[in-house]
Every structure is written in C-alpha cells, then in structure tokens.
C-alpha positions, 0 to 999 in steps of 0.5 A: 500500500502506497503512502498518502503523502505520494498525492503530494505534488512533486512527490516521486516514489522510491524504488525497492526496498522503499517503494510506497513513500516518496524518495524525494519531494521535487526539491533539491537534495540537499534542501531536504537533507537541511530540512530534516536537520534543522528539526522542521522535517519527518521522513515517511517511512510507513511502509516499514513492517510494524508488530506489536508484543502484548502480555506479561511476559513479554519484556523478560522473554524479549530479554531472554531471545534477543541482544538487547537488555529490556527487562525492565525497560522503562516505557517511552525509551525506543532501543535497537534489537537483533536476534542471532543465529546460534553462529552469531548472524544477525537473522532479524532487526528492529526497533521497539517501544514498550508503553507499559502494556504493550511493545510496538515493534517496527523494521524492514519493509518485508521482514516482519512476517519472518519476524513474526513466524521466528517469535511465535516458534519461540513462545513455548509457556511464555504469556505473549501473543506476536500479531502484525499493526496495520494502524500505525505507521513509522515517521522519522526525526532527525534530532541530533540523531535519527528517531522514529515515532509510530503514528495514526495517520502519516498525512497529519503529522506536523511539519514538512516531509521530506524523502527517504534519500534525504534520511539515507544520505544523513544516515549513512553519512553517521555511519549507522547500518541498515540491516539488509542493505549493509549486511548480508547473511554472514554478518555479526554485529561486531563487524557493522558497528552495532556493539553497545547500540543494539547489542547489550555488551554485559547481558548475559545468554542469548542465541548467538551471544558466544561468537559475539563475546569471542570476537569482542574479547579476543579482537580482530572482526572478519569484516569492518564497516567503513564510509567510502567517499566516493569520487565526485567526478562520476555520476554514477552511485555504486550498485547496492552489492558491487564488488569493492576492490584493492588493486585487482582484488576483492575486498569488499561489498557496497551497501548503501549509497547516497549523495549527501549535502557537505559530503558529496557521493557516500557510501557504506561498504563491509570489507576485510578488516586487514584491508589498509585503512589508508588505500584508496579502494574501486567501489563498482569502478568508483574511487573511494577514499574511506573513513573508518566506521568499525575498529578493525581490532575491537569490532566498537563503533569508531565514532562517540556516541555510537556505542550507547 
C-alpha cells in the first residue's frame, strides 16, 4: 500500500526496498537533507513492517531471545534489537517501544512476517501473543540523531516531509547500518558497528551471544564497516552489492549509497578488516577514499556516541 503523502505534488516514489513513500519531494537534495536537520522535517517511512508484543511476559522473554537488555525497560525509551543465529548472524532487526502494556515493534519493509513466524516458534509457556499493526505507521526525526515515532495517520503529522534519500544520505553519512542493505547473511554485529547500540555488551545468554563475546574479547572482526567517499567526478552511485576492490582484488561489498549535502557521493561498504585503512579502494569502478566506521581490532563503533 502506497503512502498518502505520494498525492503530494512533486512527490516521486522510491524504488525497492522503499517503494510506497516518496524518495524525494521535487526539491533539491540537499534542501531536504537541511530540512530534516534543522528539526522542521519527518521522513515517511510507513511502509516499514510494524508488530506489536502484548502480555506479561513479554519484556523478560524479549530479554531472554534477543541482544538487547529490556527487562525492565522503562516505557517511552525506543532501543535497537537483533536476534542471532546460534553462529552469531544477525537473522532479524528492529526497533521497539514498550508503553507499559504493550511493545510496538517496527523494521524492514518485508521482514516482519519472518519476524513474526521466528517469535511465535519461540513462545513455548511464555504469556505473549506476536500479531502484525496495520494502524500505525513509522515517521522519522532527525534530532541530533535519527528517531522514529509510530503514528495514526502519516498525512497529519506536523511539519514538512521530506524523502527517504534525504534520511539515507544523513544516515549513512553517521555511519549507522541498515540491516539488509549493509549486511548480508554472514554478518555479526561486531563487524557493522552495532556493539553497545543494539547489542547489550554485559547481558548475559542469548542465541548467538558466544561468537559475539569471542570476537569482542579476543579482537580482530572478519569484516569492518567503513564510509567510502566516493569520487565526485562520476555520476554514477555504486550498485547496492558491487564488488569493492584493492588493486585487482576483492575486498569488499557496497551497501548503501547516497549523495549527501557537505559530503558529496557516500557510501557504506563491509570489507576485510586487514584491508589498509589508508588505500584508496574501486567501489563498482568508483574511487573511494574511506573513513573508518568499525575498529578493525575491537569490532566498537569508531565514532562517540555510537556505542550507547
């Protein structure tokens, strides 16, 4: 289902994964980006999959499946939260609320019902129930830092919109991964920058938390993230998946890709973390210079206030 705010004039419509809200307004790119900045803005991004989780049980066995530590998470605090796979993948992302009676969920466009299926298998004697929304919809701020809010009604919301490009290029530009589009099926959070932010670093068990603690304490990630500042003399953004190069080697992924309005063409990239942090990388044929996102020998988040 396509947004309301696509009637808007000027309103053009995003490609996959984003189809449904508009990429872009008609403005210029890097009007909407200062819009969003300057607090005025919100960025629809209501064809994220949203799901609720009721009953009693439900912050102590969210605890016990997940990174995050929301026992006794206080009500209004929005927190990031992966499910691993027993080898320490991340298998689902999202965002959540608690209100006190209820926590509300959202993430990928598509993913909440595989997200859905995996917490229904997992509810055993637990008192909770796993259901899908279909009456709110996610907004994003950008307020010091990106923050979404679920919503009743996306057309009623205060303020002027803005496109989904405008939010890319300001988070990929900080350096924070979209699961899907900057990790793939090997991904552990170590590697993208996600210790501290999603993952809890001193919660005890949870499905992937050995290889997590491994790599955290022993050092050295396969794989870094890192911003790649692309060559502004192409026009072209590299291709989501493209092949990053050192010389004529592979070492790397693209990821997201933007143009960002102080920074010019950017990009996101998972490479081996001995590639040198000073060489100049091809990113699907772009030169790239990077700027280092993930410590390629403790797997933290290089940037302060990344790692919460």
């Amino acid at each position: 289902m396509s947004s309301p705010l696509l009637d808007r004039p000027g309103a053009v419509e995003a490609e996959a994964p984003d189809a449904g809200v508009a990429a872009h307004y008609g403005s210029a790119f890097a009007a909407e980006q200062r819009v969003l900045l300057s607090g005025d803005g919100f960025v629809d991004l209501s064809h994220r999959d949203v799901l609720r989780v009721t009953g009693p049980d439900r912050l102590t066995w969210l605890h016990s499946l997940t990174t995050q530590f929301l026992e006794g998470l206080a009500p209004g605090v929005w927190t990031d939260v992966l499910l691993l796979s027993p080898q320490g993948r991340i298998e689902h992302a999202f965002t959540g609320v608690d209100d006190g009676e209820t926590f509300w969920a959202h993430t990928e466009p598509g993913a909440g019902a595989p997200l859905i299926e995996f917490l229904d298998r997992m509810r055993f004697m637990s008192r909770v129930e796993v259901a899908p929304v279909e009456d709110r919809f996610v907004i994003g701020r950008w307020v010091d830092r990106p923050v979404t809010e679920l919503v009743a009604d996306v057309a009623a919301v205060p303020g002027t919109p803005v496109g989904v490009f405008a939010w890319e290029a300001l988070r990929i530009a900080e350096g924070r991964p979209r699961p899907g589009l900057d990790t793939d099926e090997r991904t552990i959070p170590n590697e993208v920058g996600l210790l501290g932010s999603a993952v809890h670093l001193d919660k005890g068990c949870y499905r992937g938390q050995e290889t997590v603690a491994r790599v955290y304490n022993l050092g050295r990630p396969p794989r870094r993230l890192t911003l790649l500042h692309l060559d502004g003399s192409v026009n072209q953004l590299p291709a989501h998946g493209a092949d990053v190069l050192l010389g004529d080697k592979v070492v790397g992924q693209v990821g997201s890709a933007a143009h960002h309005h102080e920074l010019g063409p950017i990009a996101l990239a998972t490479i081996k973390r001995n590639t040198p942090v000073d060489a100049t990388l091809l990113a699907d044929g772009v030169a790239a210079a990077q700027e280092p996102i993930v410590d390629p020998d403790a797997g933290l988040h290089v940037r302060a206030g990344l790692n919460l």
